[in-house]
VONUMAR-397568 format. One line per field, with one value per residue (C-alpha): residue number from 1; x, y, z. Coordinates in Angstrom, 1 decimal. Layout:
BEGIN
n c(NUM;...) $
u c(X;...) $
v c(Y;...) $
w c(Z;...) $
REM end
This chain:
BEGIN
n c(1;2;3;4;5;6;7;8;9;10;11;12;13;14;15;16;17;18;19;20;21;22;23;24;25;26;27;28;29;30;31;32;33;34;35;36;37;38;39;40;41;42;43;44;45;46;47;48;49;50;51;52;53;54;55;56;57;58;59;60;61;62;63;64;65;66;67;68;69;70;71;72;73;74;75;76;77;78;79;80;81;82;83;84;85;86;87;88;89;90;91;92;93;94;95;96;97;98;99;100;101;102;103;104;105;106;107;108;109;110;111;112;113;114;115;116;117;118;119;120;121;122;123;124;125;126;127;128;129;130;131;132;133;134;135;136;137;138;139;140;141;142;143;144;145;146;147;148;149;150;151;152;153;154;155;156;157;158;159;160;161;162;163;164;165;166;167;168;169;170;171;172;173;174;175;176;177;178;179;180;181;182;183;184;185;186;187;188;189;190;191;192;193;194;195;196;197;198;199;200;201;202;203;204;205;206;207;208;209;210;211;212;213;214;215;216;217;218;219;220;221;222;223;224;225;226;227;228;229;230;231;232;233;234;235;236;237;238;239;240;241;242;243;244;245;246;247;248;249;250;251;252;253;254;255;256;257;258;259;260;261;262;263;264;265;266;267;268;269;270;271;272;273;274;275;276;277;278;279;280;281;282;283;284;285;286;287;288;289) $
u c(87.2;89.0;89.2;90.0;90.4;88.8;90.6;88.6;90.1;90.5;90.2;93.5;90.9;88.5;87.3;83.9;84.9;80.7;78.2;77.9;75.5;74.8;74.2;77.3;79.8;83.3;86.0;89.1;90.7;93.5;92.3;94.6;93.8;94.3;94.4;90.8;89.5;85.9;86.4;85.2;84.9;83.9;82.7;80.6;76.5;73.7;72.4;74.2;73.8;75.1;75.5;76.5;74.9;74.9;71.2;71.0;68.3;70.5;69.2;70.5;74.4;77.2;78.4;75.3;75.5;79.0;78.3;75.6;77.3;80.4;78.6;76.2;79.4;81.2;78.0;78.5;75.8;76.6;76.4;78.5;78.5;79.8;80.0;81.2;82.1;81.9;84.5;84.8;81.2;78.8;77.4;80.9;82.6;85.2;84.2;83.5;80.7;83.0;85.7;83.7;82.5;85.8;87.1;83.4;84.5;88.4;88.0;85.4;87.4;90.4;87.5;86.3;89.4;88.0;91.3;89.9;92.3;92.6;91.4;87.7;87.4;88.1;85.2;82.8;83.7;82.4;79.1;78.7;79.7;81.8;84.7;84.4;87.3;89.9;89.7;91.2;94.2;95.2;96.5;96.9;95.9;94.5;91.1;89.3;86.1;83.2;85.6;86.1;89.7;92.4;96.1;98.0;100.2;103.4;103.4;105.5;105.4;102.6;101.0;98.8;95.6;92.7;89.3;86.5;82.5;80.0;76.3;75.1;74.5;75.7;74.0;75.8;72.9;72.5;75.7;76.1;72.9;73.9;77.0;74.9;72.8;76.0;78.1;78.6;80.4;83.1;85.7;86.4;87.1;91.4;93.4;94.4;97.9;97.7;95.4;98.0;100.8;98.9;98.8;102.4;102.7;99.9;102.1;104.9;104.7;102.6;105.7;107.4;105.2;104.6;101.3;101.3;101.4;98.9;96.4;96.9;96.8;93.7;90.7;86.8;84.4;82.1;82.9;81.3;78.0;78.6;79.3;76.4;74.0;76.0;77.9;79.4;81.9;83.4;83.7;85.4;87.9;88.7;89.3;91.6;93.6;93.5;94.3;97.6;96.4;99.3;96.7;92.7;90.2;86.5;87.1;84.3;81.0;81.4;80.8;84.3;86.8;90.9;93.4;97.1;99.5;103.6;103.0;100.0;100.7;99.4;96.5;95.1;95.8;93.4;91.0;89.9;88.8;86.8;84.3;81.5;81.8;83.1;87.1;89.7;94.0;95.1;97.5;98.0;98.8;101.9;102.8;105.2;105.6) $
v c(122.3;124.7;123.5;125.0;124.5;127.2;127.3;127.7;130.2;131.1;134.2;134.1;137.2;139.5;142.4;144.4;148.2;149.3;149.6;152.2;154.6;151.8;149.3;147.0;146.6;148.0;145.3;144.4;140.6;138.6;135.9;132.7;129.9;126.5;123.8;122.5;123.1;122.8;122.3;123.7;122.2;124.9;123.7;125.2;124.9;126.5;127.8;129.1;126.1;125.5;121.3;120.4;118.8;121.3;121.0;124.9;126.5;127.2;131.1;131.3;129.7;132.2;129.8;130.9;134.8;134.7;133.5;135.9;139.2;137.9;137.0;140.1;142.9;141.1;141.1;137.1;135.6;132.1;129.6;128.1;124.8;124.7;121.3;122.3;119.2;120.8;119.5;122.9;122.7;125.4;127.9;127.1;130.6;128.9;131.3;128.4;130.0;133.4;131.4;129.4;133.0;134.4;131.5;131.4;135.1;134.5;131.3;132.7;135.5;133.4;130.5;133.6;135.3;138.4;139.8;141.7;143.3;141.8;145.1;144.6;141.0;142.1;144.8;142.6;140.1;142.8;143.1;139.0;139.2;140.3;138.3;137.4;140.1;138.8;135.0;137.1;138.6;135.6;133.2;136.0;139.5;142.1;142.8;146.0;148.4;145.8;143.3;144.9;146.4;144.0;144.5;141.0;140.5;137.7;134.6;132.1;129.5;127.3;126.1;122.6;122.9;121.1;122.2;121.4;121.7;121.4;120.1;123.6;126.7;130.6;132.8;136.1;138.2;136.7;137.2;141.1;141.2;140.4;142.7;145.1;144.5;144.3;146.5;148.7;145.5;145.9;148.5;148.6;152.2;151.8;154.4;153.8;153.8;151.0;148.9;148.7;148.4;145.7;143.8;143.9;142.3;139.6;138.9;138.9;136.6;134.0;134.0;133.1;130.8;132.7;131.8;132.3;136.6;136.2;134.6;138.2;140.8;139.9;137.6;137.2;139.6;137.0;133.6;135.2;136.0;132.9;130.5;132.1;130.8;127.3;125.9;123.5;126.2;127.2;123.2;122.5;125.7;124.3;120.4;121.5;123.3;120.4;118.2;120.2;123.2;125.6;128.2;127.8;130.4;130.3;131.6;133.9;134.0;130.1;127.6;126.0;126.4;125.9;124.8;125.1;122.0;121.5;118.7;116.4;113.5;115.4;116.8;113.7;112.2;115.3;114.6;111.2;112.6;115.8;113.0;113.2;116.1;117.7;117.3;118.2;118.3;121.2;123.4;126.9;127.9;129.9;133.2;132.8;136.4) $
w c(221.7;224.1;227.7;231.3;234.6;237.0;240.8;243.8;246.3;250.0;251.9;254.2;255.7;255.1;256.9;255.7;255.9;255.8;253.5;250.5;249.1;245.8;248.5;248.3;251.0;250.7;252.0;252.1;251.6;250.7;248.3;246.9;244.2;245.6;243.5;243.5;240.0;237.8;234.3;231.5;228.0;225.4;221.8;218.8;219.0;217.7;220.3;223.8;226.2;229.4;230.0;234.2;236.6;239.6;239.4;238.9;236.4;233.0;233.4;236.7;236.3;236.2;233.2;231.0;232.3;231.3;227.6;226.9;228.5;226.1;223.3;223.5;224.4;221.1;218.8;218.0;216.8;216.8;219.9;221.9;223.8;227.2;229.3;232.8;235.6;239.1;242.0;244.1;246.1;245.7;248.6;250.2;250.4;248.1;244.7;242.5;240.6;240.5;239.4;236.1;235.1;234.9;233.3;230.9;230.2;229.4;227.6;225.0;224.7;223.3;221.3;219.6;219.0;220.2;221.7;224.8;226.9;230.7;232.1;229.8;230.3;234.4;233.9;232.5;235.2;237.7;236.1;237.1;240.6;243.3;243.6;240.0;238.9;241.0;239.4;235.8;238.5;240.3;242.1;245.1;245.2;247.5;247.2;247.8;247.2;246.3;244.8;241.6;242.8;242.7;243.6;242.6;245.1;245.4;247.3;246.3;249.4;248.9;251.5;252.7;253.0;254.6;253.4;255.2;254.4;256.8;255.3;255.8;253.3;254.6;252.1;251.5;251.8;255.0;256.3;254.9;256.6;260.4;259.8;259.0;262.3;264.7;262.9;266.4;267.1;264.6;264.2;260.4;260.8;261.0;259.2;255.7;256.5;259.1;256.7;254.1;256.5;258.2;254.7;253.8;257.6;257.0;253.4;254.7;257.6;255.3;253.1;256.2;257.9;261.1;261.5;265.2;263.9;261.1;263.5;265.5;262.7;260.6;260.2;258.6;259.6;258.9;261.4;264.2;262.4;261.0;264.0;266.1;263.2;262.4;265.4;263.9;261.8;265.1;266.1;262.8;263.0;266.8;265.6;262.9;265.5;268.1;265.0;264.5;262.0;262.3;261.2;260.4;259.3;257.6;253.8;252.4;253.9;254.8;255.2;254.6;256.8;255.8;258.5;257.0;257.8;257.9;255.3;253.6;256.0;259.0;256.8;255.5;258.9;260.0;257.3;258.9;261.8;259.8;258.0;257.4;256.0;252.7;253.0;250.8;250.7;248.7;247.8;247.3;244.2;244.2;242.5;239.2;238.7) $
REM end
């Protein structure tokens, strides 16, 4: 039995450049692990079967989509049993599902000694979603075109976290959607030069902890869209800041939002008053490159 642990993630921000010809979005991001994991527990069968209980149809789990597009790019014919145990929520902007694929994808690569090269394993990846490729690149890289370009990038301060989950689902489409609808409102259209300037800035004061400028260069695209649907994200971004987040941002399309703390004392101290809802203390999982 081979087993794994696949990280959820957070967008420190993410800014949707417009939509293309095929109908995706072009973006930009800066995604990091944190140290919130699902695990997967791959084993022999006769059949490929898919055992959790996320309560989602087997046809319809990235797990299962994984295992075939593997099994059916390496001509295997035998099955493969794959127990996965969820802790990183689902529909939370936090790439859980991405992040089992990926891990689906690598780990059957290793069970069945097929010997794929990252750059393959990343390209089938793509074909299962878009932030699936940069789960085989991690724990921090830039992100760009529809996902499927990923510059890793270092950051070796980790960071606390406080995750926090509302009781309400953001669906993608949705969000994509409304940007769509207001994109007059945003100004995506910065020169190249600037962008990538503007990144080595954003990395650079995380590694330093100047939160104060990262709150100034960058966010998500998505929170307004977001908070004008679901009030309650913008309530949650502005408690963690009352409750002494140094920094706080919604990561992906949402729900969650993430407030960064000097220690875990304050952050579980913030915690108590962020119940009912889905909380979390994490860390960031630093660069070792």
């Amino acid at each position: 039995m081979l087993t794994l642990k696949a990280p959820a993630k957070i967008n420190w921000f993410l800014n949707v450049l417009g939509k293309r010809n095929d109908g995706y979005h072009d973006i930009v991001s800066l995604m990091q692990w944190v140290d919130l994991y699902d695990s997967l527990a791959i084993d022999h069968s006769d059949k490929v079967e898919v055992v959790t209980e996320s309560g989602i149809r087997t046809e319809d789990n990235l797990v299962y989509k994984a295992a075939m597009l593997v099994r059916e790019k390496a001509g295997i014919n035998s099955g493969v049993r794959i127990a996965l145990k969820k802790e990183v929520p689902m529909a939370a902007g936090m790439g859980g599902g991405s992040s089992d694929a990926a891990f689906t994808v690598m780990g059957l690569d290793r069970y069945w000694g097929l010997d794929m090269g990252i750059q393959e394993l990343a390209g089938l990846g793509a074909m299962l979603g878009s932030d699936v490729p940069f789960f085989f690149h991690g724990p921090a890289s830039v992100i760009g075109g529809r996902g499927e370009i990923v510059t890793p990038v270092k950051l070796r301060r980790p960071h606390v976290l406080l995750l926090v989950k509302p009781p309400v689902e953001v669906s993608t489409a949705w969000a994509y959607s409304e940007i769509d609808r207001h994109s007059s409102s945003f100004s995506p259209g910065e020169e190249l030069t600037k962008k990538d300037n503007n990144i080595k800035l954003f990395c650079r004061a995380l590694e330093e902890g100047d939160f104060a400028l990262l709150s100034s260069i960058r966010g998500n695209d998505f929170e307004s869209v977001a908070v004008s649907k679901y009030p309650v994200i913008g309530d949650i971004k502005h408690g963690l800041l009352k409750k002494g987040a140094l920094f706080a941002a919604m990561s992906g399309s949402g729900p969650t939002v993430f407030g960064v703390f000097a220690s875990e004392q304050i952050a579980k101290e913030a915690m108590r008053q962020m119940l009912p809802n889905w909380c979390r203390v994490v860390k960031t999982v630093a660069s070792d490159w």
